[in-house]
N, CA, C and O atoms as CSV, one atom per row, in Angstrom:
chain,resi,resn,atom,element,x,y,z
A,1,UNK,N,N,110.563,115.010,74.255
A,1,UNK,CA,C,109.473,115.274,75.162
A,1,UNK,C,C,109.369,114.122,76.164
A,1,UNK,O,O,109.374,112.964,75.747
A,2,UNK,N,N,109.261,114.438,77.666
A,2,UNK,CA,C,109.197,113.696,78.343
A,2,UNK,C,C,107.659,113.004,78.399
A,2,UNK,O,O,106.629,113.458,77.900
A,3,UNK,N,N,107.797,112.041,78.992
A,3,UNK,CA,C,106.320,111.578,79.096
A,3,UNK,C,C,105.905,110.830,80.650
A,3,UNK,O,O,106.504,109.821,81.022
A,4,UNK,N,N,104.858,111.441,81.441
A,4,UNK,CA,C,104.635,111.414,82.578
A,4,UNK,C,C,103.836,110.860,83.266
A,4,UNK,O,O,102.767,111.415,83.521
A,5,UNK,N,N,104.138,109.627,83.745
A,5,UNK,CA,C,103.680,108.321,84.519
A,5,UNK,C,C,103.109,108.438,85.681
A,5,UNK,O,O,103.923,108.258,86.587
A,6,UNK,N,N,101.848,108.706,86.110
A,6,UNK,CA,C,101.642,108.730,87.553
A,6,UNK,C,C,101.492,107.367,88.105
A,6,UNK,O,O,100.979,106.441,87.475
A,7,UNK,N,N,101.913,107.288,89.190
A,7,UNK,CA,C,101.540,106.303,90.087
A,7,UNK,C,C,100.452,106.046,90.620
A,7,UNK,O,O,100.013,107.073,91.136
A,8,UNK,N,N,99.601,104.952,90.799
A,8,UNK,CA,C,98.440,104.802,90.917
A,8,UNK,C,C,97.911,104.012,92.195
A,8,UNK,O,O,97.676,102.809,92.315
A,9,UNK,N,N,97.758,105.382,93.405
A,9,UNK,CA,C,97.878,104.936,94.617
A,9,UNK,C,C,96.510,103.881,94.841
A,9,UNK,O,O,96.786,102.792,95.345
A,10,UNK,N,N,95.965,103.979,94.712
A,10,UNK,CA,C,94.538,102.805,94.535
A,10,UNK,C,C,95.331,101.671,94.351
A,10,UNK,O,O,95.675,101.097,95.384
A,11,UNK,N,N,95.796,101.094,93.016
A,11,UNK,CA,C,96.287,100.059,92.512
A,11,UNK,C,C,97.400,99.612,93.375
A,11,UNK,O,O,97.415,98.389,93.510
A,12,UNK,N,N,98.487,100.350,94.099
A,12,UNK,CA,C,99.528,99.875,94.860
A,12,UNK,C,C,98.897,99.509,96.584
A,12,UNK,O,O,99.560,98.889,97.415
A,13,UNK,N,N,97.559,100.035,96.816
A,13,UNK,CA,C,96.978,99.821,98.284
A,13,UNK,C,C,96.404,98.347,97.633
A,13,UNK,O,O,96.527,97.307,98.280
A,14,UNK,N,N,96.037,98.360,96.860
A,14,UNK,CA,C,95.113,96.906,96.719
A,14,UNK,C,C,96.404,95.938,96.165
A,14,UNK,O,O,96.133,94.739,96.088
A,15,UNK,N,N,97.255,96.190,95.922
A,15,UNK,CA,C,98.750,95.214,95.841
A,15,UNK,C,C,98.826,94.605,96.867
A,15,UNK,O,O,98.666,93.387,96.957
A,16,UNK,N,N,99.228,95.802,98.313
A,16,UNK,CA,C,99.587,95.918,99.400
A,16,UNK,C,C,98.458,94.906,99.944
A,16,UNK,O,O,98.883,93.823,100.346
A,17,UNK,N,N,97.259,95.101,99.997
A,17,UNK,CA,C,96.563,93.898,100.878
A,17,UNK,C,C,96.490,92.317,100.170
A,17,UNK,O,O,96.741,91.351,100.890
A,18,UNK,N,N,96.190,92.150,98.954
A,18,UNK,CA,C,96.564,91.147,98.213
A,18,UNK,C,C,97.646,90.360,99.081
A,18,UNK,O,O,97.312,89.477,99.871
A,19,UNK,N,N,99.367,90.866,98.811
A,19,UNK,CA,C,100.303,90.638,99.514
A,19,UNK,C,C,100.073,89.629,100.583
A,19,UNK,O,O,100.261,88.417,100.688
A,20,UNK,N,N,99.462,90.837,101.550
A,20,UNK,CA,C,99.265,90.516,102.614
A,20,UNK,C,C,98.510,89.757,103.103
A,20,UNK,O,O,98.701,89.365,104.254
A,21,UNK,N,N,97.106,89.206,102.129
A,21,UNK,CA,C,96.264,88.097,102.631
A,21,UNK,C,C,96.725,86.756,102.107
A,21,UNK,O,O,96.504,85.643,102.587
A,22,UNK,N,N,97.571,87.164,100.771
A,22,UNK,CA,C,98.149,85.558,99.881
A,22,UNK,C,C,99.358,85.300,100.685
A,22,UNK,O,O,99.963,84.239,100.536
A,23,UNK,N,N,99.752,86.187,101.519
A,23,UNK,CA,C,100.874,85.872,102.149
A,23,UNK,C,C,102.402,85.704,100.951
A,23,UNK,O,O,103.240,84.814,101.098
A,24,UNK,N,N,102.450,86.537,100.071
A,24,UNK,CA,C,103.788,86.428,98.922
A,24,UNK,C,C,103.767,87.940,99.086
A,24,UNK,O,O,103.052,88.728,99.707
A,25,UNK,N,N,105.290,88.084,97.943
A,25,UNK,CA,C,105.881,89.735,97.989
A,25,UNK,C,C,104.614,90.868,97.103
A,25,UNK,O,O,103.639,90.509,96.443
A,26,UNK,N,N,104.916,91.766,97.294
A,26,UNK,CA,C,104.449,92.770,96.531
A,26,UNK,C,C,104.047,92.686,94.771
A,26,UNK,O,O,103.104,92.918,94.015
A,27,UNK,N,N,105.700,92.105,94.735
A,27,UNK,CA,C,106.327,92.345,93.448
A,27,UNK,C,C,105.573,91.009,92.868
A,27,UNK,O,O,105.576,90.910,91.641
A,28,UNK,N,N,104.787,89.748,93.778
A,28,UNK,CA,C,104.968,89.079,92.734
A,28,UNK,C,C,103.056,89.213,92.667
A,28,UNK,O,O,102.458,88.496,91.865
A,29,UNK,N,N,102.762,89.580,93.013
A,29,UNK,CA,C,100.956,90.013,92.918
A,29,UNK,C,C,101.448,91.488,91.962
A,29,UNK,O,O,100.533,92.304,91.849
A,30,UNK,N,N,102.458,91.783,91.452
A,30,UNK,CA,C,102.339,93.116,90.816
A,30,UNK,C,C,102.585,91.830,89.332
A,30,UNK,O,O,101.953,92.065,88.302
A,31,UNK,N,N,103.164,91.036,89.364
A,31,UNK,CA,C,103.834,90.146,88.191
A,31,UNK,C,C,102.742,89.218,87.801
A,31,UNK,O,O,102.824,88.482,86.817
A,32,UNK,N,N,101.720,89.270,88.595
A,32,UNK,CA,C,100.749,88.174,88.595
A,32,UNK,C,C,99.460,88.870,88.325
A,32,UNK,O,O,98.465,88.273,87.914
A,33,UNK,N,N,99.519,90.607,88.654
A,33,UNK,CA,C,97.990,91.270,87.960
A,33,UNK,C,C,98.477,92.172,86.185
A,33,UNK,O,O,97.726,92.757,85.404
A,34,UNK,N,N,100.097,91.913,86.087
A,34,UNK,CA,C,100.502,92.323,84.746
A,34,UNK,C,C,100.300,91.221,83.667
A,34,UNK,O,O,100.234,91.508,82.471
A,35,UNK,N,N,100.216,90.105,84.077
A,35,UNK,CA,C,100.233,88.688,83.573
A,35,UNK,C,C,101.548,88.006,83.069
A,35,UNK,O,O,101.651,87.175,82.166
A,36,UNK,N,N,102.736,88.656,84.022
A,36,UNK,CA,C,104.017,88.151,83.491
A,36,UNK,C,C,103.956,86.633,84.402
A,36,UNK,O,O,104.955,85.915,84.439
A,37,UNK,N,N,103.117,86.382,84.871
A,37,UNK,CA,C,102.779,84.988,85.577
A,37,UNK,C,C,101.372,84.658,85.849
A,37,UNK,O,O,100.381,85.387,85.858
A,38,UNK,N,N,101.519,83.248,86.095
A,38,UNK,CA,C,100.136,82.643,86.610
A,38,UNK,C,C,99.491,82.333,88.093
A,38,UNK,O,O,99.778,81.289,88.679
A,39,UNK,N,N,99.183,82.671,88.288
A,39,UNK,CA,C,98.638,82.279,89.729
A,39,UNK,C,C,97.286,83.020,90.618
A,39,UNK,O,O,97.248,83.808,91.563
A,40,UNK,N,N,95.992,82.171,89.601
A,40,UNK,CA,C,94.193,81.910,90.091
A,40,UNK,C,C,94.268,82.640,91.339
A,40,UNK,O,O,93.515,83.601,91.501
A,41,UNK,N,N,95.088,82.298,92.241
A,41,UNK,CA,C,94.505,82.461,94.114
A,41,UNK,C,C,95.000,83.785,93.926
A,41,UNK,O,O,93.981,84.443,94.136
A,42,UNK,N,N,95.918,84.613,93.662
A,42,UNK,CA,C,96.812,85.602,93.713
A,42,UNK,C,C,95.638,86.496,93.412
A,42,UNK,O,O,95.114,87.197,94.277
A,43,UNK,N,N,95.153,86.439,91.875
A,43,UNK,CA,C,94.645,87.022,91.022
A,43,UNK,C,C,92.713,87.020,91.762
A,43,UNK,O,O,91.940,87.979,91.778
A,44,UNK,N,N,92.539,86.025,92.120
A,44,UNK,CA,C,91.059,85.989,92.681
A,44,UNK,C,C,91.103,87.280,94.013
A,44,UNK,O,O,90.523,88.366,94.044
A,45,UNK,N,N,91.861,86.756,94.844
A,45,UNK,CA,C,92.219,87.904,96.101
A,45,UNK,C,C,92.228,89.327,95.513
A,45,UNK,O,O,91.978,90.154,96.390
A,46,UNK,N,N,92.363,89.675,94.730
A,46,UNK,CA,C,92.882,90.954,94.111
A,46,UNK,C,C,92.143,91.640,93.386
A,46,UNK,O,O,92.065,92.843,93.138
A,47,UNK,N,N,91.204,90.074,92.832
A,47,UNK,CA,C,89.928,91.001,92.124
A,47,UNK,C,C,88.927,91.149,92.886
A,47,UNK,O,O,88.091,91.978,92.526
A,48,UNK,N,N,88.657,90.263,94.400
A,48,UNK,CA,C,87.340,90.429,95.649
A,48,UNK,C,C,87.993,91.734,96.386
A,48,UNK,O,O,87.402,92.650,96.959
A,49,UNK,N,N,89.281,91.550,96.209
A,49,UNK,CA,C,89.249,93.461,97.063
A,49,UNK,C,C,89.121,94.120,96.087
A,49,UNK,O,O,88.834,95.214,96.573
A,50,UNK,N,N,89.131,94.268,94.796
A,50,UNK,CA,C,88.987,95.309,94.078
A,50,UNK,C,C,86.821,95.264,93.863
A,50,UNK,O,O,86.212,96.332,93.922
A,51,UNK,N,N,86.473,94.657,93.761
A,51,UNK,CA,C,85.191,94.461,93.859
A,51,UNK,C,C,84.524,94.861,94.972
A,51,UNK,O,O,83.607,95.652,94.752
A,52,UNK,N,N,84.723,94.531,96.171
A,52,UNK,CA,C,84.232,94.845,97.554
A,52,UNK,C,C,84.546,96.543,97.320
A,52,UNK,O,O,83.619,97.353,97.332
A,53,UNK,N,N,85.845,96.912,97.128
A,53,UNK,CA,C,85.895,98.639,97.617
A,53,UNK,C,C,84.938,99.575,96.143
A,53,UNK,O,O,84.679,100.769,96.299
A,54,UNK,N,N,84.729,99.211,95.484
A,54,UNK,CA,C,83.734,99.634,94.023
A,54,UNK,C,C,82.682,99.378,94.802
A,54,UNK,O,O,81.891,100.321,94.796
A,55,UNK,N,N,82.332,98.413,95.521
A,55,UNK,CA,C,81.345,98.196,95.819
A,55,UNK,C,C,80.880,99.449,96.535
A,55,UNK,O,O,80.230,100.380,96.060
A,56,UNK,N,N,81.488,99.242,98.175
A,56,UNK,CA,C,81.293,100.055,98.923
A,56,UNK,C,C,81.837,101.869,98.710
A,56,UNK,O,O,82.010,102.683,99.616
A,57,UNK,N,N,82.013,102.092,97.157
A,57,UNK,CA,C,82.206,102.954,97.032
A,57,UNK,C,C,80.869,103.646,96.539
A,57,UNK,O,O,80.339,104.651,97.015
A,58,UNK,N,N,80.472,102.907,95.525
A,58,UNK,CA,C,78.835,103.075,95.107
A,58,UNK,C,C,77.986,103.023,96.290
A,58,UNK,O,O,76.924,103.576,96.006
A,59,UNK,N,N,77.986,102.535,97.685
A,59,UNK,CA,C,77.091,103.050,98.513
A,59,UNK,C,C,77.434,104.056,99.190
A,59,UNK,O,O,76.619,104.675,99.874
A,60,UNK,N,N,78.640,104.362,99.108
A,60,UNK,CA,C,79.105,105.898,99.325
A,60,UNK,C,C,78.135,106.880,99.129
A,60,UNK,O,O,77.366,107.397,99.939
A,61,UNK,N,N,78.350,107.140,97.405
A,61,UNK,CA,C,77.849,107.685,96.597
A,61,UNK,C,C,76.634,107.505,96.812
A,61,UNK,O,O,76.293,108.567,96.292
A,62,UNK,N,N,75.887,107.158,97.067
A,62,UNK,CA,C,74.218,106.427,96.771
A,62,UNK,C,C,73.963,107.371,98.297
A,62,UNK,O,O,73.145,108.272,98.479
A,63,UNK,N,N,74.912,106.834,99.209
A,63,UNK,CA,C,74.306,107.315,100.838
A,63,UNK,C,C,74.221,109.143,100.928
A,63,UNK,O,O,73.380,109.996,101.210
A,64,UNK,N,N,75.740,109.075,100.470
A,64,UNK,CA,C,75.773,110.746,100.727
A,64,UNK,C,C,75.995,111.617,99.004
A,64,UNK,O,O,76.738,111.597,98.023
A,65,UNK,N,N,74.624,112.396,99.602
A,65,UNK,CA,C,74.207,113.294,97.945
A,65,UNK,C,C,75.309,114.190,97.954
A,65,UNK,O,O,75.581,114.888,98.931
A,66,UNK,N,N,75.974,114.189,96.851
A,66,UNK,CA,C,77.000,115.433,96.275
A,66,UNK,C,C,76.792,116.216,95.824
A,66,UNK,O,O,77.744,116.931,95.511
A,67,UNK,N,N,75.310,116.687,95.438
A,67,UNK,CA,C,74.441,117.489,94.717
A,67,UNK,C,C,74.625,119.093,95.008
A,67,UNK,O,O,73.911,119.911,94.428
């Protein structure tokens, strides 16, 4: 039986800006939120964008009723 992995486009956009504000590869903010390495600044960047968009996702939600 096969077993079926989705990709987790959320998690690879917030890679992608990480990357791009620590200024390093993809791969190594992917090596650095798996914990196959260390690196505070990598890992801080990664958790304020993941915090900020939760954030502004809950005022999403809050602004416009889905009811």
């Amino acid at each position: 039986m096969r077993k079926t992995r989705g990709r987790d486009t959320i998690k690879a956009a917030r890679v992608i800006k990480t990357a791009d504000v620590t200024g390093v590869s993809k791969r190594q903010v992917r090596r650095v939120i798996e914990g196959d390495q260390k690196n505070d600044k990598i890992l801080e960047v990664y958790m304020e964008i993941e915090e900020g968009e939760n954030l502004l996702l809950e005022a999403v939600k809050k602004a416009v009723p889905f009811n």
